[in-house]
ROKE-155665 format. One record per residue (C-alpha): residue number from 1; chain; x, y, z. Coordinates in steps of 0.05 Angstrom, whole numbers, plus 5000, padded with zeros to 4 digits. Example, Ala and Ser with C-alpha at 12.3 -4.5 7.8 and 13.67 -1.06 7.14 Angstrom:
REM residues 2
ATOM   num   chaine     c1     c2     c3
ATOM     1        A   5246   4910   5156
ATOM     2        A   5273   4979   5143
REM end
This chain:
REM residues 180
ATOM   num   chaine     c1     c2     c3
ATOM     1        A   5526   5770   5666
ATOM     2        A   5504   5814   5716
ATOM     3        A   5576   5849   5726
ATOM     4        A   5589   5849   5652
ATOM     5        A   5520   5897   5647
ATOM     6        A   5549   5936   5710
ATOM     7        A   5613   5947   5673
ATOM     8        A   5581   5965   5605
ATOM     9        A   5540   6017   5632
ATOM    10        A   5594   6045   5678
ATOM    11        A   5638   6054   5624
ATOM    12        A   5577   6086   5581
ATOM    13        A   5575   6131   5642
ATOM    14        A   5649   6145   5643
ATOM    15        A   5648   6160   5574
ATOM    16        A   5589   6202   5577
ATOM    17        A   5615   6242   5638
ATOM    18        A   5678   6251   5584
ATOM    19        A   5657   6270   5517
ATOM    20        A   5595   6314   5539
ATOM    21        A   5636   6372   5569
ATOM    22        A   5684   6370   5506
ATOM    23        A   5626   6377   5460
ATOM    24        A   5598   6430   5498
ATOM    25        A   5667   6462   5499
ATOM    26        A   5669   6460   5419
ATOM    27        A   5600   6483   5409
ATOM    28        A   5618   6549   5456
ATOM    29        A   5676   6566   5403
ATOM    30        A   5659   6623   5357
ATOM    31        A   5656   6606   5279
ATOM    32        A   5707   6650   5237
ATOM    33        A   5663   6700   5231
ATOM    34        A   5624   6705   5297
ATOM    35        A   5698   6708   5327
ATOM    36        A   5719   6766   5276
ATOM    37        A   5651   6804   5297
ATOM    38        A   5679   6804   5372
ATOM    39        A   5750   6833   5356
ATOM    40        A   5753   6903   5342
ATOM    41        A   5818   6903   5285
ATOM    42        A   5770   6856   5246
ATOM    43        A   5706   6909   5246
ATOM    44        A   5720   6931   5172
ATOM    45        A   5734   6860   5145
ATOM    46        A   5669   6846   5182
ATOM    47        A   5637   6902   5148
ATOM    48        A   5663   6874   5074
ATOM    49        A   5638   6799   5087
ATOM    50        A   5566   6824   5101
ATOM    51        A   5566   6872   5040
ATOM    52        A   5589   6815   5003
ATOM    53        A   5548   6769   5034
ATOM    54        A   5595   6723   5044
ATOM    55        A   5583   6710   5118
ATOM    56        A   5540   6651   5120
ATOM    57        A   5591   6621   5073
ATOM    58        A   5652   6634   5118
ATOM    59        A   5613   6603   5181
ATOM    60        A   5613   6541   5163
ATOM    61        A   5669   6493   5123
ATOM    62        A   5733   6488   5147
ATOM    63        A   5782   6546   5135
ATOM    64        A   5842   6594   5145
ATOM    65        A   5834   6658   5142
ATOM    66        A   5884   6713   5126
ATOM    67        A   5849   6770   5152
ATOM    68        A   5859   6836   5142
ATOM    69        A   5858   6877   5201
ATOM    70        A   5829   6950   5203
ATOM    71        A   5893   6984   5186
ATOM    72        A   5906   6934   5122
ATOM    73        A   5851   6969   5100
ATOM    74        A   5860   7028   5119
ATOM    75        A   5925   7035   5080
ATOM    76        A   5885   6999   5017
ATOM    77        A   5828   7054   5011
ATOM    78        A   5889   7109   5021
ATOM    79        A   5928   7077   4965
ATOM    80        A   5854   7063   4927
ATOM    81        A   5830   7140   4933
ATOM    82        A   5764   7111   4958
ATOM    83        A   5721   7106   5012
ATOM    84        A   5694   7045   5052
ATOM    85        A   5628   7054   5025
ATOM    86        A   5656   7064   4951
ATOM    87        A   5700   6995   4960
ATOM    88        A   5642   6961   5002
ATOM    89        A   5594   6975   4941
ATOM    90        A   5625   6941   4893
ATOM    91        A   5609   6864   4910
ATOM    92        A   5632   6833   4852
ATOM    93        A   5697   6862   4867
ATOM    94        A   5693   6844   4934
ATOM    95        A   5677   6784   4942
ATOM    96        A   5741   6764   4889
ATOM    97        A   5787   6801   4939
ATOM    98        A   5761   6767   5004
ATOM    99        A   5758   6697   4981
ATOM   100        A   5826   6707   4955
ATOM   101        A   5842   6708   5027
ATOM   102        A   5806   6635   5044
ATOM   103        A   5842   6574   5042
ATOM   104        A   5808   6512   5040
ATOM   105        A   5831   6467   5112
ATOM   106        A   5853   6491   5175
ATOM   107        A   5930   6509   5175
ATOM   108        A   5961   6537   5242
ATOM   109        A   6024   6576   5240
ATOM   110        A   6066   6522   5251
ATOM   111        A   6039   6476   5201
ATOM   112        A   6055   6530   5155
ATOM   113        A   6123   6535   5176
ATOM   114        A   6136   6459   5171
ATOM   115        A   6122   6468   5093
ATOM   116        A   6194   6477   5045
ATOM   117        A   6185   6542   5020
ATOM   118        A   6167   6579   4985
ATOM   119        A   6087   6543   4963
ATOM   120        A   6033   6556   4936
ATOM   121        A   5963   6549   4974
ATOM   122        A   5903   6552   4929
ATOM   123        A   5844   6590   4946
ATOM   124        A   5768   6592   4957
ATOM   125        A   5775   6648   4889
ATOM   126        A   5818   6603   4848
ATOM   127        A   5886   6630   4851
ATOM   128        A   5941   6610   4890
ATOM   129        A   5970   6655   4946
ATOM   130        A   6052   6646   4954
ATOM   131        A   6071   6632   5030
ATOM   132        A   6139   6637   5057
ATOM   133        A   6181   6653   5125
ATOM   134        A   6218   6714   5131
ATOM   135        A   6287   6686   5143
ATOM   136        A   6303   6738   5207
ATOM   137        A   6235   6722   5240
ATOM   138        A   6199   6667   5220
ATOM   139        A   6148   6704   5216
ATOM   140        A   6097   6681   5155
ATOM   141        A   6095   6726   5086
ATOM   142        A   6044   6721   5030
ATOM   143        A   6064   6736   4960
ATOM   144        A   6131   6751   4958
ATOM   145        A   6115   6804   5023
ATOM   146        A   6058   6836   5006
ATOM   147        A   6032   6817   5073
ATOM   148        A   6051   6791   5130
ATOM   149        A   6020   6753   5188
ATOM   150        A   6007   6798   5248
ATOM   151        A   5964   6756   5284
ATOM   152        A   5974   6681   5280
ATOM   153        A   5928   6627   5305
ATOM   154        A   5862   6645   5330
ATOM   155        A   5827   6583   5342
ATOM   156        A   5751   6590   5309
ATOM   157        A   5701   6522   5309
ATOM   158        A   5712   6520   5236
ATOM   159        A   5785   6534   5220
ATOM   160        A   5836   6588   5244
ATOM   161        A   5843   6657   5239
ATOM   162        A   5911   6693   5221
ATOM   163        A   5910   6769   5223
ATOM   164        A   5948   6800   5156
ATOM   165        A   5985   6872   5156
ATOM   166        A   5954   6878   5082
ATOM   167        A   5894   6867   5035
ATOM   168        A   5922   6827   4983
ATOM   169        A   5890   6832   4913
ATOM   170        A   5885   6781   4870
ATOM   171        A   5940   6780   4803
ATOM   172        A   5879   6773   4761
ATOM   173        A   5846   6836   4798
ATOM   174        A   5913   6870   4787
ATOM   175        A   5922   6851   4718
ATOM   176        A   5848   6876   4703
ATOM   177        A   5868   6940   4734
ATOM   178        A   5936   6955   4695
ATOM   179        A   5901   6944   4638
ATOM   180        A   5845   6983   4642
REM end
């Protein structure tokens, strides 16, 4: 009896001595967007999750993220004729366009690749961004090329990151806009 206590409670030990520095290990990741607050090509996308308010939100859950770095925006206020502060005030609007950039789960690059493509991925907004492989690189493409990935796999404590070349806007969004 005496050595089946001894055993229990070194295995308890072993155990212990085990899981503890894993769990400590997890809780030191960065959510998605503590980690995007620490990398400079994320400072704008950053910028449009507060204004949106959408940053408690993306902290928690489980998610991948196609995020648009600095320069994806960049190239969509150019091609907008507005300024960050003119995009940033419009919330409404934001918030459409970022969560159209959320997927539900956490999908590494490779996951993605293992899919037939082209498919369909449905998002946090409601519509369904189109992923695919460009057949020279392997190299992952939203909607038809729009964007591509930049930056794959960034490991957050609720999901994965994947930088984007592009801010993609949602075919409602652009629907809205074409006929307005």
């Amino acid at each position: 009896m005496k050595n089946t206590i001894r055993i229990l409670l070194v295995a308890v030990f072993v155990l212990t001595i085990a899981i503890v520095p894993v769990a400590a290990q997890e809780a030191a990741q960065p959510n998605a967007v503590e980690a995007a607050a620490s990398l400079p090509q994320f400072s704008t996308l950053v910028a449009a999750v507060q204004a949106a308010g959408l940053a408690e939100t993306l902290s928690g859950g489980e998610f991948t993220i196609f995020a648009p770095t600095n320069g994806a925006f960049e190239t969509l206020l150019s091609d907008l004729g507005v300024t960050a502060d003119q995009l940033l005030a419009d919330t409404d609007l934001l918030t459409t366009v970022l969560t159209y950039h959320v997927v539900p789960g956490e999908f590494k690059a490779a996951d993605i690749l293992a899919q037939d493509f082209p498919f369909s991925a449905p998002t946090v907004q409601g519509e369904a961004i189109v992923v695919d492989a460009d057949p020279f690189s392997d190299r992952l493409r939203l909607n038809n090329g729009q964007a591509s990935v930049s930056v794959p796999n960034l490991d957050v404590s609720n999901g994965v990151i994947h930088g984007i070349d592009n801010v993609l806007i949602p075919p409602s969004v652009v629907a809205a806009l074409a006929g307005s």
